[in-house]
Every structure is written in C-alpha cells, then in structure tokens.
C-alpha positions in Angstrom: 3.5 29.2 15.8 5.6 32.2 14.3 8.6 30.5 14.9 7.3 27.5 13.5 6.2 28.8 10.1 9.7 30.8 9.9 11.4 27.8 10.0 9.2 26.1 7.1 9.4 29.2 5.2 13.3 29.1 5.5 13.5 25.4 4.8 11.8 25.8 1.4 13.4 28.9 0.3 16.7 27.2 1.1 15.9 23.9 -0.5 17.3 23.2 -3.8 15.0 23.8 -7.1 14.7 20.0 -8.8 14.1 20.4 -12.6 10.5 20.9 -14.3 8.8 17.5 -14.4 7.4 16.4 -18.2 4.3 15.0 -16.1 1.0 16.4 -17.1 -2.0 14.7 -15.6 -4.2 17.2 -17.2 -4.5 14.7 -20.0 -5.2 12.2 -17.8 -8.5 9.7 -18.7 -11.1 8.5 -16.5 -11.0 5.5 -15.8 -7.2 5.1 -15.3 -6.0 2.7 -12.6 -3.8 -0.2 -12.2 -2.6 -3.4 -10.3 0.5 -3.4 -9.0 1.9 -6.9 -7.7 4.5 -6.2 -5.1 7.3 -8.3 -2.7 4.5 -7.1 0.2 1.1 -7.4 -1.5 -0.5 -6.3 -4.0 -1.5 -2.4 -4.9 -4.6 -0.7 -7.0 -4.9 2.8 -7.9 -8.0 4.1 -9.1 -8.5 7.9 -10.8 -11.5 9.4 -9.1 -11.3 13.1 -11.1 -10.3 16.2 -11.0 -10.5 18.5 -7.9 -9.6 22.4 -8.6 -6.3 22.4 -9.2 -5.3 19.0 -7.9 -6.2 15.6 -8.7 -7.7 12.5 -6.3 -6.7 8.9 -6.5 -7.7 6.0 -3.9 -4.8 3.5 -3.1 -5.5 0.5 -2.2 -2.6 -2.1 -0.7 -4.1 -5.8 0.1 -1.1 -6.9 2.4 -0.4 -10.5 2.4 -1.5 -10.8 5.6 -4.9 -10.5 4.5 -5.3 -7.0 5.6 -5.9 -4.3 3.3 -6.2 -0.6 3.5 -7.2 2.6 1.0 -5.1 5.7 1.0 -6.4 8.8 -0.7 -3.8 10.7 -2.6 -3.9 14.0 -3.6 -1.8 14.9 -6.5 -0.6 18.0 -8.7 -0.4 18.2 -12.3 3.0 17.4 -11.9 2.3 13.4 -10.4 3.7 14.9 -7.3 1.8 14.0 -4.5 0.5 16.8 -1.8 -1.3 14.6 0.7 -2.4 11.4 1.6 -5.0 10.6 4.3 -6.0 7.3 5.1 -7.3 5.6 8.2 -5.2 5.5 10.4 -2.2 7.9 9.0 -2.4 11.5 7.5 0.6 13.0 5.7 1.0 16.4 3.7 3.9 17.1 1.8 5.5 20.5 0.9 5.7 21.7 -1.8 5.2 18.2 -2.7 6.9 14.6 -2.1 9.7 14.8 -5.0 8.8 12.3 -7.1 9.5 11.8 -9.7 11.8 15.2 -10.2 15.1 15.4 -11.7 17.8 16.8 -9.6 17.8 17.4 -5.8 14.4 17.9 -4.2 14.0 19.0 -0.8 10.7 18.9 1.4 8.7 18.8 4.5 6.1 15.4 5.3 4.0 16.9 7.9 2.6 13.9 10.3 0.5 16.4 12.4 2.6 15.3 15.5 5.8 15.8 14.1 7.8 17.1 10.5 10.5 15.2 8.5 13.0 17.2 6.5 13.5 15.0 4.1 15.6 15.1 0.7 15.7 13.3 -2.9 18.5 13.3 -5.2 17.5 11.7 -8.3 18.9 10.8 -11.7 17.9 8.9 -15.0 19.9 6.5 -16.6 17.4 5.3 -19.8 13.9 5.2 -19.0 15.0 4.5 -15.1 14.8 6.7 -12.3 17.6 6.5 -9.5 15.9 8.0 -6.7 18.1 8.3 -3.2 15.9 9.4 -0.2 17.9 10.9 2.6 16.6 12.4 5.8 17.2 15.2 8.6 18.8 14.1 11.6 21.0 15.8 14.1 21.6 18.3 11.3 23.1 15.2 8.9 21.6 14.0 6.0 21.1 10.5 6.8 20.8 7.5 3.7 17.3 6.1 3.8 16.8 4.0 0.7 17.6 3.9 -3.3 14.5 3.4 -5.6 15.2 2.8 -9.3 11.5 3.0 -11.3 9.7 3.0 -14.6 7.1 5.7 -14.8 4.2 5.3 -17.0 3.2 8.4 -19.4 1.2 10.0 -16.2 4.5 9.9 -14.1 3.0 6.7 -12.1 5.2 3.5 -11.2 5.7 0.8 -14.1 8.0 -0.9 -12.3 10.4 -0.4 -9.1 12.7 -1.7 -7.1 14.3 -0.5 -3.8 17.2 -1.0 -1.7 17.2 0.4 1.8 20.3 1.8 4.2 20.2 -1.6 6.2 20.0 -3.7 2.4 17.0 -5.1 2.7 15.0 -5.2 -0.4 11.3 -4.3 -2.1 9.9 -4.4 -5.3 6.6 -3.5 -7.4 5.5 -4.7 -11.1 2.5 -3.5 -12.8 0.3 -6.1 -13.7 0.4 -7.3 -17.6 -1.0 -10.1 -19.3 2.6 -11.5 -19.4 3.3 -10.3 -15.8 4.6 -13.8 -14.7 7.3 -14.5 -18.0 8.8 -11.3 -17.9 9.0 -11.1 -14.2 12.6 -12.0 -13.7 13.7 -9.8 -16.8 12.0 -6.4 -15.2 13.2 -7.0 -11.6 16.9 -8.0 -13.2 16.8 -4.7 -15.6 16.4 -2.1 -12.6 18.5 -4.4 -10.1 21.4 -3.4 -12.7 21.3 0.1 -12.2 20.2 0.1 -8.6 23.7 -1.2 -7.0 25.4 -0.6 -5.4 23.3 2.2 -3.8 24.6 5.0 -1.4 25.3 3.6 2.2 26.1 7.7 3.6 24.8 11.3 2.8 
C-alpha cells in the first residue's frame, strides 16, 4: 500500500499544472439541468445542491436501445469532476478529470480494480475547446480521442463533438427550442476545428 500511494503521490507532483479554470459553480442555481440529444441517446443532468465543498449532479443517459442509466457526479467548484458512481461502475478522479482546463492536465481515474494514467492537452480556438485525451501504456502516451466543445457559463457541455484514435465519431447538442434547424450548423461549426485530430502522442 506504501508503494502504491508513492507512486500516486509522484504521479501528481510530476504532472503538469493546467491553467486556473474561470468556472465557478458557486453561483450556480437550483434548479439547473439540461437535455442533451446525442449520436447514442439522449442525456439529462439535474443539480441536486451543494455538498461541503463539492457539488452533486445525477446523470441520466437513455441509450437508444431503450436502456437508461443515472450516474451521480460529484463536482468541484471548478466543473471538474471528482467521482462518479453509478450502478454498475465507480470511478474517482485525481485531482480531478481535466475538464475543461487549459493547458496540459494530467491525472489518475481510479476503477477500484485498476488506475489509468491518463492525460489532457487542451486548447481554445473561440469559444471551442480542443481537448486531446491520451493515456499510459507501456510507458507511451497513447492518442485516445479529440473532443472540441461549447461550455455553458457553469463549465458544462453546450455542444461537442468527438473524434476517436480509430476515427469513429460522437456528438452531443443541448436541447433548444430550435434544436432541429440549427443542428447541422452546430455539428458543422466544431467539426471545423476538430480535424484533423492527433493520430500519435
């Protein structure tokens, strides 16, 4: 267990500092939530409040399948996210998931079985993030995926879309009452900026 927490402790003291995020959910309101229509199904975050330090939202993805599950997500001041535990999968983050932070972001997703080193290098062209997510193996950083998103004031998704290593695709569009014109003018605006995306570390 020594050994264990060593390496953490080395990992995050090593990691590179990302830049302070202009998030602040302390202003946050109740009763803010959203839909979220998306190329798998559709997503709705609800605020539930404040909880010491942190804060809790429920996530709740309707697949199109038919099946649907809700994630609870705690979150820092910051709109980073610290844990999220739903029924069937547990994850905490340290110091948090990276996002959205300017710069280079290193950090640990703890699974309880295993740990992900994982890495985000992100930039802003406009109002859109370019977010490339890399991970640890065999000592390489290895090219997961490219996000490019719109963040709302509270530093939660507008819109994104996302490119993975292998080029298959995924997007997300928060719901508005003209959700359905301006659909191919959102997804078109960050698929602009998103390619090509990085292929290697």
């Amino acid at each position: 267990m020594q050994r264990i927490l060593f390496l953490v402790f080395s990992f995050l003291m090593l990691a590179p500092t990302a830049q302070a995020q202009e998030f602040d959910l302390t202003t946050l309101p109740e009763g803010y939530g959203f839909v979220s229509h998306g190329s798998g199904g559709v997503t709705t975050m609800a605020y539930l409040g404040p909880d010491n330090d942190t804060f809790l939202f429920d996530q709740t993805f309707a697949a199109l399948d038919g099946t649907s599950n809700t994630t609870r997500l705690r979150v820092n001041r910051h709109s980073q996210i610290l844990a999220s535990v739903g029924a069937q999968l547990a994850v905490r983050y340290s110091p948090h998931d990276c996002a959205p932070s300017l710069g280079v972001c290193s950090y640990l997703a703890d699974y309880g079985a295993y740990v992900d080193k994982l890495r985000r290098e992100t930039t802003k062209q406009g109002d859109v993030y370019i977010i490339d997510d890399f991970r640890l193996v065999d000592n390489n950083w290895v090219f997961e995926a490219r996000n490019c998103v719109t963040f709302d004031e509270y530093g939660f998704w507008w819109d994104y879309y996302v490119v993975y290593a292998d080029q298959t695709e995924g997007w997300g569009m928060r719901d508005t009452p003209d959700y359905a014109q301006e659909f191919n003018t959102r997804l078109e605006r960050l698929k602009k900026v998103c390619f090509p995306p990085q292929v290697t570390s």
